[in-house]
C-alpha distance (Angstrom), angle and dihedral (degrees) to the residues before:
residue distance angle dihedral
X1 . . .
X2 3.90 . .
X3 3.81 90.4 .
X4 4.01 87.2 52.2
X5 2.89 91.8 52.3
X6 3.83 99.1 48.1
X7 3.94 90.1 49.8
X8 3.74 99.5 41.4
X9 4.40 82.8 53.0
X10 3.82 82.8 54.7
X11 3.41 101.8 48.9
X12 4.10 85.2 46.0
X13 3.71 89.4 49.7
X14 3.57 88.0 52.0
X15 3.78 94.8 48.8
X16 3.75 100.9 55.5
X17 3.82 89.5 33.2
X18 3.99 115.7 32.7
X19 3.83 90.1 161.4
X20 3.93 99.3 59.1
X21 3.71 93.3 46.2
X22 3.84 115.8 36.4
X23 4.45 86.9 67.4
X24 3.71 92.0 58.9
X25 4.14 93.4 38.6
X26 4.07 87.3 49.2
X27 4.04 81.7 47.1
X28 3.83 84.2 55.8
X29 3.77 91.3 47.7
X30 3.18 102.1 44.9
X31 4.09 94.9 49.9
X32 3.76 82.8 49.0
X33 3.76 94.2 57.0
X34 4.19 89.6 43.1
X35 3.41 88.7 50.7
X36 3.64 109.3 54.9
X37 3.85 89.2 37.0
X38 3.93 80.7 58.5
X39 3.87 97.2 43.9
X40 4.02 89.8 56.0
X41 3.85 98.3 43.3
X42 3.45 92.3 42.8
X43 3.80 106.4 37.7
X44 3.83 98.7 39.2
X45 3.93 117.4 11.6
X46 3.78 98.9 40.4
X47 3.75 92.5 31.8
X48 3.57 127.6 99.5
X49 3.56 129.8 151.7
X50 3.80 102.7 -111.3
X51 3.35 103.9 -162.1
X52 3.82 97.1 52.4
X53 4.15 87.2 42.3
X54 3.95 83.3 50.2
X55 3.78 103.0 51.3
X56 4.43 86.4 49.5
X57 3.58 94.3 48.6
X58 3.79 88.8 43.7
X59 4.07 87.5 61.8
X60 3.16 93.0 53.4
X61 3.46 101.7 55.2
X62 3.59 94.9 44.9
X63 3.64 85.9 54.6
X64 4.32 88.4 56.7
X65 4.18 79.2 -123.2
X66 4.05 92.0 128.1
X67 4.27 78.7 154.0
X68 3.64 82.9 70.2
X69 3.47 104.4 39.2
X70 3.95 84.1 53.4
X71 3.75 86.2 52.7
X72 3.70 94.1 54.4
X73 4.50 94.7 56.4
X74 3.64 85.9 41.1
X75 4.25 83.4 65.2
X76 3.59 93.9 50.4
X77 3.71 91.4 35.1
X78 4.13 102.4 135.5
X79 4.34 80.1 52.5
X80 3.59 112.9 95.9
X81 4.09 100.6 -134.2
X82 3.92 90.8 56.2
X83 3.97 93.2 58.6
X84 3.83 96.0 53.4
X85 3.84 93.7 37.9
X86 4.15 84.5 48.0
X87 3.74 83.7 54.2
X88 3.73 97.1 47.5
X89 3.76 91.7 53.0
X90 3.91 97.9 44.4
X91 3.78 83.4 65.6
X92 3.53 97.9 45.7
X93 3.41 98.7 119.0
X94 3.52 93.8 55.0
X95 3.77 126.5 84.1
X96 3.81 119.1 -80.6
X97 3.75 92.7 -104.7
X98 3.84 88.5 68.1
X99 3.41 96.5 39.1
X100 3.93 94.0 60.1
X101 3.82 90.5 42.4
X102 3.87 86.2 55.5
X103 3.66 98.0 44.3
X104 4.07 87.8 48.3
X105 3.64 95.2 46.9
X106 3.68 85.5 51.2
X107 3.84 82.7 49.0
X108 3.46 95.1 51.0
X109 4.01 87.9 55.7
X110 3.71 105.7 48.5
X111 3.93 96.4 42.7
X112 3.75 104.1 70.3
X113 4.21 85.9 52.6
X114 3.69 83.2 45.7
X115 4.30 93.6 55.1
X116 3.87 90.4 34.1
X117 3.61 121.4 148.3
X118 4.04 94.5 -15.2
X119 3.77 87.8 104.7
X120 4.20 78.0 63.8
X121 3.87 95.4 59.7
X122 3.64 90.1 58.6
X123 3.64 101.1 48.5
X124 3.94 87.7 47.7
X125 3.75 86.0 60.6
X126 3.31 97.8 56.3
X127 3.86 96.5 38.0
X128 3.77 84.7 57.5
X129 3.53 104.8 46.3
X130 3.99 84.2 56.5
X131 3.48 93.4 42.1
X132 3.96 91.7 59.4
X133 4.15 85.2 39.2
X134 3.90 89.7 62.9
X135 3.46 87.7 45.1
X136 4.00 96.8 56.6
X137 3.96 79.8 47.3
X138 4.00 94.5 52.1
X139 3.74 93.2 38.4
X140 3.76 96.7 59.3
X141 3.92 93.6 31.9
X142 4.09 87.3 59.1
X143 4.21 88.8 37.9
X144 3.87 88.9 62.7
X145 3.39 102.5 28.9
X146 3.75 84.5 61.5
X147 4.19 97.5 39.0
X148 4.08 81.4 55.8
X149 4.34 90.0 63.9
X150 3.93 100.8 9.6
X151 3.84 119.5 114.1
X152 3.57 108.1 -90.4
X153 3.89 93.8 -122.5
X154 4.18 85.7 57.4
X155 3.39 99.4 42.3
X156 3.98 93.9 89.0
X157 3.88 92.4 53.4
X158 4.03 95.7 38.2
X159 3.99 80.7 52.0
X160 4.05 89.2 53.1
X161 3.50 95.1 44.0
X162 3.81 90.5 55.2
X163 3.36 99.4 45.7
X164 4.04 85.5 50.7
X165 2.89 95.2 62.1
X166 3.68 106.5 44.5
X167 3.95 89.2 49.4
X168 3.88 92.9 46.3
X169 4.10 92.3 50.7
X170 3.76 89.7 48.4
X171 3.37 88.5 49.0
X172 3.93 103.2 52.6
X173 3.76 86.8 35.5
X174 4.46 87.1 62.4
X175 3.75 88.2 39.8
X176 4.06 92.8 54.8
X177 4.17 85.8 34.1
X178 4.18 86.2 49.2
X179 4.12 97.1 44.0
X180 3.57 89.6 46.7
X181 3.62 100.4 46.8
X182 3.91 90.9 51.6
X183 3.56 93.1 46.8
X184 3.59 94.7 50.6
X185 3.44 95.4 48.3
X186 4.19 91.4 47.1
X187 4.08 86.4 45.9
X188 3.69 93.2 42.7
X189 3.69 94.0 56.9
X190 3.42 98.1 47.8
X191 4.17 88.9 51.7
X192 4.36 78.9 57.6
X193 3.83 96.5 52.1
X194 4.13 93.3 45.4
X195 3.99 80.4 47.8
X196 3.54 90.0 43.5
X197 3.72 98.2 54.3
X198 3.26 96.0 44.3
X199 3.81 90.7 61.9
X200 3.39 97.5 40.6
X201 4.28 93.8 49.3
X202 3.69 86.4 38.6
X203 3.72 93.7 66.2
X204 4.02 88.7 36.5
X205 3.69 86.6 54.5
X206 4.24 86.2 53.5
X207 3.91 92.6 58.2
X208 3.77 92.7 40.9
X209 3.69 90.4 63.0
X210 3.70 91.2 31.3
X211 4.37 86.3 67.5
X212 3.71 86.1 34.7
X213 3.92 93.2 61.9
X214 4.08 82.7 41.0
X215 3.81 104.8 51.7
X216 3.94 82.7 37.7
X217 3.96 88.5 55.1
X218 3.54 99.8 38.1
X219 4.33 88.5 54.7
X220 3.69 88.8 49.1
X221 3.98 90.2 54.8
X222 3.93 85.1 39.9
């Protein structure tokens, strides 16, 4: 009953007052949109689970099959970890000075697609937790404005109707500002553990081919 009554009071506020409302509900919409845009990028094409990925590509470098290990990032090649590992390893052969400079450059390219948008979220927060501020302020400034020249028989329901809608818009305005906080903070640590991974695997992948070189060395000399 309490949420009925919460929705029908925003869809009254929005009746008598279309112009304080519709900001905050495109607020709403728009963190909606940014939010399941960031769910699906960041929870299936960026994701892959590293440690798994690790321990294959770990195989087959301690097998001397970099081919294979290739093959493997190419699978998960939409995911962000594959691309800088893939990077790592086409520069295996190289010394380990190039091989970090590849795997940060490919660092450097996958991160900003990783933190996209989630900056958004939290500036829709606080755009609509001042949005349904200004409309507290407008929805009393019109309810006395109105009591001061209104009919004294209206005056009670032109008060109520103000003060409706100035409680309504600062309520959907800290509903919009709450949902977006919480999914920015849930999105934005997910961004940190993809980021995360791929610095910790990237310097795994470094003393992988480190002992690869070695063992390959120390066979040559055998």
């Amino acid at each position: 009953m309490e949420s009925q009554g919460f929705i029908g009071g925003i869809i009254h506020a929005f009746q008598i007052s279309p112009l304080t409302v519709t900001p905050i509900f495109i607020c709403f919409a728009v963190a909606i949109a940014f939010v399941i845009e960031r769910y699906i990028t960041l929870f299936t094409k960026l994701n892959v689970d590293g440690a798994s990925f690790m321990f294959e590509i770990q195989k087959y470098v301690l097998a001397n099959d970099l081919d294979g290990a290739i093959r493997i990032c190419n699978g998960a090649s939409q995911a962000a970890l594959p691309k800088v590992i893939k990077a790592g390893l086409q520069r295996a052969s190289r010394d380990e000075q190039q091989i970090q400079n590849a795997i940060d450059a490919a660092t450097l390219e996958v991160a900003p697609k990783v933190e996209k948008r989630l900056g958004y979220l939290a500036l829709i927060a606080n755009i609509a937790t001042l949005l349904g501020l200004l409309g507290t302020i407008t929805g009393l400034i019109k309810a006395f404005e109105a009591i001061a020249v209104a009919d004294p028989a209206k005056r009670q329901e032109i008060l109520a109707n103000g003060i409706s809608e100035a409680m309504n818009a600062t309520a959907l305005g800290l509903v919009t500002a709450i949902f977006a906080m919480i999914m920015h903070s849930i999105l934005a640590n997910r961004a940190q553990k993809i980021i995360e991974e791929i610095d910790e695997f990237g310097v795994k992948l470094i003393d992988l081919l480190s002992a690869r070189k070695y063992r390959h060395s120390s066979e040559k000399v055998d």
